[in-house]
N, C-alpha and C positions, 0 to 999 in steps of 0.2 A: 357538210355538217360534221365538226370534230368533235360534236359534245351536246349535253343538253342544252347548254345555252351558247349559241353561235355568237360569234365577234366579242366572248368577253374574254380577258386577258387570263392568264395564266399563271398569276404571279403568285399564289401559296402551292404552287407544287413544292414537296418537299417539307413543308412545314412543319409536318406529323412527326418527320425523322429529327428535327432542331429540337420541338418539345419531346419527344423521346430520352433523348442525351443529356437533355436538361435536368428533366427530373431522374434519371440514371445517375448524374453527376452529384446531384443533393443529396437522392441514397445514399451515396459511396459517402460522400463527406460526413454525414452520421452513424452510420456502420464506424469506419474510422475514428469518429467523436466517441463512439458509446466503447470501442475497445481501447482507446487512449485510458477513459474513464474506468473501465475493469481492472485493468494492469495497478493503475494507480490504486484502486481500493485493493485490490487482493494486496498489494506492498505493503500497504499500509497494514493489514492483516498480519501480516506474515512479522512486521516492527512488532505490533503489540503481542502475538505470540511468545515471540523473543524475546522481549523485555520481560514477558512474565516468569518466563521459566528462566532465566540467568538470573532475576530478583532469590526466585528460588532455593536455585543452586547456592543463590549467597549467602541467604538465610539459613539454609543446613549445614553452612562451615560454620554460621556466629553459633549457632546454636547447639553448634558442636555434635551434630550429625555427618561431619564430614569434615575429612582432613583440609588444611591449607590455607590458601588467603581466599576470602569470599570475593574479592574482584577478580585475581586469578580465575578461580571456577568460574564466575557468572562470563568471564569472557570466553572459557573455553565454547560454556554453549551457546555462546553467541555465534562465535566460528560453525560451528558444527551448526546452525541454523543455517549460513549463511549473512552472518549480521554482522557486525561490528559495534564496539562499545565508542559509546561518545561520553557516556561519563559513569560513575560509580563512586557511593559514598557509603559510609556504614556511617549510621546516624547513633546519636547519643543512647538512643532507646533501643537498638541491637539490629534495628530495620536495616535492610540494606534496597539502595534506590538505584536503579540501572535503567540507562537511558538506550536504546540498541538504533541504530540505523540500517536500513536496508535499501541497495539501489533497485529503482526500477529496472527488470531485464527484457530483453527482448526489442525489440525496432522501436519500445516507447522509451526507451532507454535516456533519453533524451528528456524527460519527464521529470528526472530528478532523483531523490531520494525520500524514504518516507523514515518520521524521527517515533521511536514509544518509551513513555517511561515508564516502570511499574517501581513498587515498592511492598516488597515482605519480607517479614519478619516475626518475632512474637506480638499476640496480639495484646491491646490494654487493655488492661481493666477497666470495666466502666466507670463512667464519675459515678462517685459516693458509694462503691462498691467497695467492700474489704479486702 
């Protein structure tokens, strides 16, 4: 006698260790999924940071808090974030609008890049205020 039940086959030995690995294997691909997903929001963070404070910088040169050309500035701290300018306009009403890009770093790198734009400036008056 090899077992509690004599002459029956043997064929799920092993089996425990296949679903084992299996569901190990699923973890890992979501572990994986949820920090692909981190990376990519924190970038994204880090764009719209940058885009608000290079708007900034911009707005203290229209506004004549600060020497130079407001695109100048707003790119310098984009560099100094880590960012890059994709665009920059000083608009009719004194606003200035900066769009910053930031690539994904790290093994998600491959991810892409994440785009922010902000825009400040002096603010308006409300309608039908004096």
């Amino acid at each position: 006698m090899t077992g509690p039940h004599p002459g029956r086959g043997r064929r799920d030995e092993g089996s425990g260790t296949v679903l084992v690995l299996g569901v190990c294997t699923v973890a890992l691909g979501l572990l994986l999924a949820l920090l692909g997903l981190g990376a990519a929001v924190t970038t994204r963070h880090r764009a719209e940071s940058a885009a608000d404070l290079a708007a900034l910088a911009g707005a203290d040169v229209v506004l004549g808090r600060a020497p130079g050309d407001p695109c100048a500035r707003a790119a310098g701290v984009l560099a100094a974030a880590g960012a890059r300018v994709a665009a920059c306009a000083v608009a009719a009403d004194g606003s200035v609008q900066v769009t910053a890009v930031v690539a994904v770093r790290g093994r998600f790198a491959a991810l892409g890049e994440a785009r922010a734009t902000a825009r400040a400036g002096r603010q308006l008056a409300a309608a039908g205020a004096s």
